[in-house]
Structures are given as structure tokens and as C-alpha cells.
C-alpha angles and dihedrals in degrees: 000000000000091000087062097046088059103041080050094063092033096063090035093053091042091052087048089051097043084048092055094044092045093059102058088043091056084049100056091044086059095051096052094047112050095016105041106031086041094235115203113193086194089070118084117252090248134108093207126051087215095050115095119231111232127217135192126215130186126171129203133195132221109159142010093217099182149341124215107198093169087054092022092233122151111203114201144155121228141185103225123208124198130177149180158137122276105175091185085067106061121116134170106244093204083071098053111047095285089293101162088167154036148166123241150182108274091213091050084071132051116256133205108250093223113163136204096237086186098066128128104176120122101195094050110123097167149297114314112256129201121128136343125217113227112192116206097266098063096271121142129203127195118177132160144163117245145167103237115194102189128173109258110191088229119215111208099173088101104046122174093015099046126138112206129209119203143185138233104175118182128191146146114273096203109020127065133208090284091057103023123032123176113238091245092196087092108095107175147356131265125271107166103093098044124132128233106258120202094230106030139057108196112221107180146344114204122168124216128199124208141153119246127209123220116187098297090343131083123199127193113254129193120192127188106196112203111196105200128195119220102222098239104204097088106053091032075058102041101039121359093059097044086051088050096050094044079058100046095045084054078073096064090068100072088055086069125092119259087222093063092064090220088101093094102032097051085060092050101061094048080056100055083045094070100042090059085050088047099054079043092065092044089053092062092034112096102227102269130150096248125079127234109251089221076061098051094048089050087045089057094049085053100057087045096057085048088056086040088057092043087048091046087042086060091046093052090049101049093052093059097062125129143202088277093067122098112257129265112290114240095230085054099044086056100039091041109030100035114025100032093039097052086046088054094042089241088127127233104316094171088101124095112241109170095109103114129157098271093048089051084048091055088044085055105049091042091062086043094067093032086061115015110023088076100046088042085047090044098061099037084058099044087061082052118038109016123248143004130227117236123221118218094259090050103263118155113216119190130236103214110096100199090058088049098057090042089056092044077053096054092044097057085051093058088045087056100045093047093048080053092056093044091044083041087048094040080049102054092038080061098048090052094057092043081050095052095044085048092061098039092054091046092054092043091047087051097055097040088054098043084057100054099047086050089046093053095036098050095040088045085059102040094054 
């Protein structure tokens, strides 16, 4: 117990002294760095005036705070790295207590003057500036954590399936390539660190150098491109499927009967629907000359369940017809009735199927009176009122004048009820076909539809 004690005291007792000591030794490095040797941090880190000084930036990311689609404004914080070579600040560490290391005023060295060209921020008054970090061999580190908001030319044509590339370009506001170069070993951004973001999903962050030329005068330039991914299962949730089902329960009116009068405006409500989901997805759309695709897929429902309200307007139509309309033409009998109606398993409907039992009961009775009423008249009349007088053709016509305008009477009542089986024939001829249009546009809506929710779907995916 009394070993540790002791061990305890020693090591505190050896890190008091090296803390003293150390103080006065830091001291005397700075002196002899910036007072002895008359450091300027206004002069450039360089021996010769025609030698460049070289700086190396690096960027990581920790979080994609926010996109702006409507300003095209990506908010982001970032971890910024830069680096160079001050050669007045070199020391041996041997000579200073093994000191490899030290912190130190930012505004004691001098600073590249390097510049976010893509900010947008109008508050921005400057990188925040605390304390470097010079390493014994001249080099100087300044990091530090900040909240970028940068322009991002934002390309809506896939929402909400887009993929977004963005900018983040760095320079050197004052000194061109001859006095400032950018250190161009560095290939790509950090993602490590990055934080998991709600809407984006971050794909890659490389970094490209070139030299830009302003005017006479060409500058150094450094971009890191991040290529972002919108996470889709939210919007596909929130308004894609509502969108498809809207479409697909279009398809449910022309299961309606035309008689209900609820066919067209069914249709019109759905229409109405879309159109509200549609001037949802312009709200949140900056104004830019290329359509969502999540709009032109709503634009091209729309302009199904327009043709679905003209279609179900020509049903409704059709099945209204009376005995006044034309019959049914014979190309259309056979297209229609036959063909159509075998390819949609509705059976052969070019036959003709109104002959019921009333209407073989009228038949019957009409053919009674054409070929038995006058002979039974006939008799009955000859026991009342003498004889009968005899056409040519053997006819026999009755006398009595009151028999003969009953059975002119009775007559008139065949011929009507005839005239109501052919208009009730010539009507349903006319239903079937409206029946059979009915089905074949519904199936024809329904794969249409179904197309086009795979297409946009598939091509939305695939970028």
C-alpha cells in the first residue's frame, strides 16, 4: 500500500515539474520565432518571391442539414482542413524539451486567403478563426467545424427519384497560380463521419483541380463534387401511391352501369383528385424548365381519366338509345358483338336474344287474329245478320260495321306491340354493344395505366 502511495506522488510530482518547465520553454520558442527571427504574417511562407506557396485542402462532411429545392440551396456542415508550409516556423524539438507541437494565435501567422466562391450565405463574414496548430517542421493546421450554405443547380426531372450533384468550389481571392497553388494530391472528400440524413443518401465526394482563367490571370481551383441520392420511400408513400391508386380506382367507373348516372361523375372526381396532387407537387418544384417525373406521370393520368370520361360519355350514350335510333350497323355487329366480345370472354352477342315468353304470346295472338278472328266473326254474324258478301279471292268480309271497327282496333294493338318488341330488340342490340365497349375500354384503361405506373416506376429507379 505504501509502494503505490508513493508511485502515486512520484508521477504526480514529475508531471507538476515538466508543466512548469514547459512553460518557460514554449515561451522562449515563441520568442525566437516571431521576435528574433521578425516574423511578418503579412509576407507570404515562401524563400523565394517567385516561388508559389502550396496549400492543402481537405473537406469532411458530417451532416446534410437541408435542401432547398424551391432556392436551390444545399445547407451543410463541414469539418475544413487546410494545410501548408511555413519554413520560418521550423524548430528542433530536441532543443526545446521534445516539444514537436504547439497552439498558436491565428492572427500571429500568415493565412491563405482561400474563398468558398459557391456561398450563398449572406451573413457570412469569414472563416472562423481561433488558433492554428504549427508542428515542428513548419507545417501549419487550421481546422475547424463550420455550417456551409452553398448554390446547387437542382435537377428535378427525376423526382422523386433524382440524384443531385453539388458543388463546393475553394481559391484564393487575391493571389493567383504564380503566388498560391492548391496542393492537387487531394482526390475526394470525407465521408466517414457523415451522419444519416432523413432525405439523402450521400454517394460520392470526389474533388477535382483545375486552373481558371480570369481575364490574363489564372488562379488555382479546387471542387469537391458531392452527388447526393433523394431517399424515395417517402414520397413514393405519400404521393406516388395515392396517385396510383386514384388511377387505378378510375377503373372502377366503368364497372358502373350506365343506367345509375354515377358513370361520369365518378370519373370526374377522380379527376378533380389528381389535379389537387398535382398543384401539391408544383408547390414543393423550384420553377425550372423540366418536368418531375412524379408530374408527368400525373399529367398523363390525367389525360387518361379525360379520355376515360369521353369513353364512358359514349357508353352512356349508346345505352340510351330508343326505338327511334338506326339499327345496329352490320360492321359493327360483327366487330363489336362477335370479335370483341369472344376476345373479352363475353361470348358471341351478334345474335339476336329478345324472344321471351310475352313477346311469343303476342306473336301468337297476332297470327290468331291474321288467320281465325274473321272466319269465327264471320259465322257468329251470318246467324245475326244474314248473309256475307264473298271477295274474289274468297275472303269473307263481315257486315256488321261495329265488328269490323273492333277488329280494326285489335289490329292496331298487334301492330304496336309489335313496333315495342322490334324498338325493345333495336335497344338492347344497342346496350350490348355499349356493354361490350364498356369492358374493352376498362381493360384498355387498366393496362395503360398499369404501364405506365411500371414505366415510371422502373425508369425512376434506374436514374
Amino acid at each position: 500500500m505504501g509502494v503505490i502511495w508513493w508511485s502515486i506522488c512520484f508521477f504526480l510530482g514529475h508531471a507538476a515539474i515538466q508543466g512548469v518547465i514547459s512553460i518557460p520553454i514554449q515561451q522562449e520558442l515563441l520568442d525566437k520565432l516571431f521576435k528574433t527571427n521578425e516574423y511578418n504574417n503579412e509576407v507570404r511562407p515562401v524563400m523565394d518571391v517567385h516561388e508559389a506557396a502550396v496549400v492543402r485542402i481537405t473537406l469532411t462532411l458530417e451532416h446534410i442539414i437541408d435542401m432547398n429545392e424551391h432556392d436551390q440551396v444545399l445547407q451543410t456542415k463541414m469539418w475544413i482542413d487546410m494545410a501548408w508550409h511555413d519554413g520560418r516556423l521550423v524548430w528542433n524539438p530536441d532543443d526545446y524539451g521534445g516539444m514537436v507541437n504547439m497552439t498558436i494565435k491565428a492572427g500571429d501567422v500568415w493565412r491563405p486567403d482561400m474563398a468558398l466562391y459557391d456561398n450563398v450565405d449572406q451573413g457570412f463574414s469569414g472563416w472562423p478563426v481561433n488558433v492554428f496548430l504549427l508542428h515542428h517542421n513548419g507545417t501549419v493546421t487550421w481546422a475547424f467545424p463550420t455550417v456551409l450554405s452553398t448554390s446547387c443547380n437542382v435537377d428535378v426531372s427525376g423526382f422523386p427519384f433524382d440524384e443531385q450533384h453539388c458543388h463546393f468550389k475553394f481559391g484564393s481571392w487575391m493571389h493567383d497560380a504564380s503566388m498560391l497553388r492548391i496542393d492537387d494530391s487531394v482526390k475526394k472528400g470525407d465521408l466517414s463521419q457523415l451522419r444519416e440524413s432523413a432525405e439523402w443518401d450521400a454517394r460520392s465526394f470526389p474533388a477535382e483541380f483545375r486552373k481558371k482563367a480570369y481575364g490574363e490571370v489564372i488562379y488555382d481551383e479546387i471542387i469537391f463534387h458531392l452527388i447526393i441520392k433523394r431517399k424515395w420511400p417517402f414520397y413514393f408513400l405519400n404521393l406516388m401511391f395515392p396517385c396510383f391508386m386514384l388511377a387505378l380506382l378510375a377503373t372502377l367507373s366503368f364497372y358502373l352501369p350506365a343506367e345509375s348516372g354515377d358513370k361520369v361523375s365518378f370519373g370526374v372526381t377522380v379527376l378533380l383528385a389528381l389535379a389537387v396532387f398535382l398543384l401539391m407537387i408544383a408547390e414543393d418544384m423550384p420553377p425550372s424548365e423540366s418536368i418531375p417525373l412524379i408530374g408527368w406521370y400525373v399529367i398523363v393520368t390525367l389525360v387518361l381519366l379525360s379520355l376515360s370520361l369521353l369513353l364512358g360519355s359514349i357508353v352512356v350514350n349508346l345505352s340510351i338509345c330508343t326505338a327511334d335510333t338506326k339499327p345496329v350497323p352490320a360492321w359493327v355487329r360483327r366487330l363489336v358483338l362477335r370479335y370483341m366480345s369472344l376476345v373479352l370472354c363475353m361470348g358471341d352477342l351478334s345474335e339476336c336474344r329478345v324472344v321471351d315468353e310475352e313477346q311469343k304470346s303476342v306473336e301468337t295472338g297476332k297470327r290468331i287474329l291474321d288467320d281465325k278472328t274473321l272466319q269465327v266473326l264471320q259465322i257468329n254474324t251470318q246467324e245475326e245478320n244474314g248473309p256475307e258478301v264473298k271477295k274474289a279471292d274468297g275472303e269473307h268480309l263481315l257486315l256488321n260495321g261495329g265488328m269490323e271497327e273492333l277488329l280494326d282496333l285489335v289490329r292496331s294493338i298487334a301492330n304496336r306491340l309489335e313496333e315495342e318488341r322490334e324498338g325493345e330488340a333495336l335497344e338492347n342490340d344497342w346496350k350490348r354493344v355499349a356493354r361490350v365497349l364498356d369492358k374493352f375500354f376498362m381493360v384498355l384503361y387498366l393496362l395503360t395505366s398499369v404501364t405506365v405506373i411500371v414505366f415510371t416506376c422502373v425508369d425512376g429507379m434506374a436514374g
